[in-house]
N, C-alpha and C positions, 0 to 999 in steps of 0.2 A: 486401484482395484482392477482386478479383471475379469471377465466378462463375456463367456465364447470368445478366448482368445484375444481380445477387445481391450488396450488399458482403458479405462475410465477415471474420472474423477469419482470421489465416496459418494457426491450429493446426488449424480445423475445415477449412481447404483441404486443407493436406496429410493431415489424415486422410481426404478423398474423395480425393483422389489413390492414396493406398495402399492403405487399406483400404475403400473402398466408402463407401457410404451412413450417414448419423447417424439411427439413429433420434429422430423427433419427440418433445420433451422431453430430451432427453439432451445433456449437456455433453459437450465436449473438454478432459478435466483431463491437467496434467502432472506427473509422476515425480518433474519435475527443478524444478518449482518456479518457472519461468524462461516467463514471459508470451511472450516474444520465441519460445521456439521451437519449432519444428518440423518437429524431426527424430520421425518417427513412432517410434519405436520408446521415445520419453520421453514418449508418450499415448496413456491410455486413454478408455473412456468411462465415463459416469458419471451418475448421476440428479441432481437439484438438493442433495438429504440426502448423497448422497456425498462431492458438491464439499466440502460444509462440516466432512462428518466427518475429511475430510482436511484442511483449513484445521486445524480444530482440532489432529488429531495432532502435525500439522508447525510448532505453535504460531505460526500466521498467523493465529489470531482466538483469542481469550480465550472461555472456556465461558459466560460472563456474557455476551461480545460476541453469543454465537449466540443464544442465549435472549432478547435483546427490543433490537432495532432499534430506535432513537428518531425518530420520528415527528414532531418538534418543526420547525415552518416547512416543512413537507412534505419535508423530504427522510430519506426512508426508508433510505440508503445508509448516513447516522453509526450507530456502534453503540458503545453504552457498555459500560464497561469491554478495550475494547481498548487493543491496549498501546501504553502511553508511557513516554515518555521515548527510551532506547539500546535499551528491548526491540522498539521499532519498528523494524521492517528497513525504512522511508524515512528512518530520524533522521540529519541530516547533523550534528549534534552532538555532546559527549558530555555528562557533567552536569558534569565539570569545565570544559568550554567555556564552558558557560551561566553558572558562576560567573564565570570569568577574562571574559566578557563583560559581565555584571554590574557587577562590579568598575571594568573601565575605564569603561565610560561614564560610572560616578559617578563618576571622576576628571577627565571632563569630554572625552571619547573620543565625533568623529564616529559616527554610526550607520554610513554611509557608509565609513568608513576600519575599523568592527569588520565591517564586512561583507567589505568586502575579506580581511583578514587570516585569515575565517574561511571564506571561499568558499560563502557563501549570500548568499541577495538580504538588502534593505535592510529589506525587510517581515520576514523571521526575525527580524531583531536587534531591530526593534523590537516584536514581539511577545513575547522573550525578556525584551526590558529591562522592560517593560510589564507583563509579567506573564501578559499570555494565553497563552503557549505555557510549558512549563516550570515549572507550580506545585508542585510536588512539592520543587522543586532548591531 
């Protein structure tokens, strides 16, 4: 969105639409967990410590994830010990997938055709098959 010029996110829109002003520092967290919206009344506001204390409650970051950012090739955003695997709410897998994809490709099963079957790109499967994604399973 924009906004005097301003990109913004939708959620901090509609909170100056409804409610006024953000003050400087303060985030626009949601109720509802759900980045997309913004229906004011599923946002509040929120300090930077808040955002995460709810992350955490709502078990969207691991207590280990909060406590120390990895810093490895500059990017500050990975955080260890965050969750993997089916506890990740982006995991288009499950761990029985990751086997039964396993499985075929050593049987000699397209990356391409497990891609298909499993409705993720060609990069999942072969990081699955490979081993970077999925150590655990």
């Amino acid at each position: 969105m924009r906004h005097h010029g301003k990109s913004m996110a939708a959620s901090r829109y509609s909170w100056l639409l409804h409610r006024g002003p953000i003050p400087s520092g303060m985030f626009v967290c949601h109720t509802c967990d759900n980045p997309q919206c913004t229906n004011p009344c599923h946002l509040f506001l929120g300090t930077p410590a808040d955002n995460t204390r709810d992350a955490l409650s709502k078990g969207r970051m691991s207590q280990l994830g909060a406590a120390r950012p990895c810093y490895a090739r500059g990017a500050a955003h990975h955080w260890h010990g965050a969750h993997k695997g089916e506890t990740n709410g982006r995991a288009k897998l499950t761990a029985a997938d990751v086997q039964m994809v396993r499985a075929r490709a050593a049987a000699g099963e397209s990356r391409a055709a497990l891609a298909r079957a499993f409705c993720v790109s060609w990069t999942a499967i072969n990081f699955v098959v490979n081993g970077k994604n999925w150590r655990s399973v």
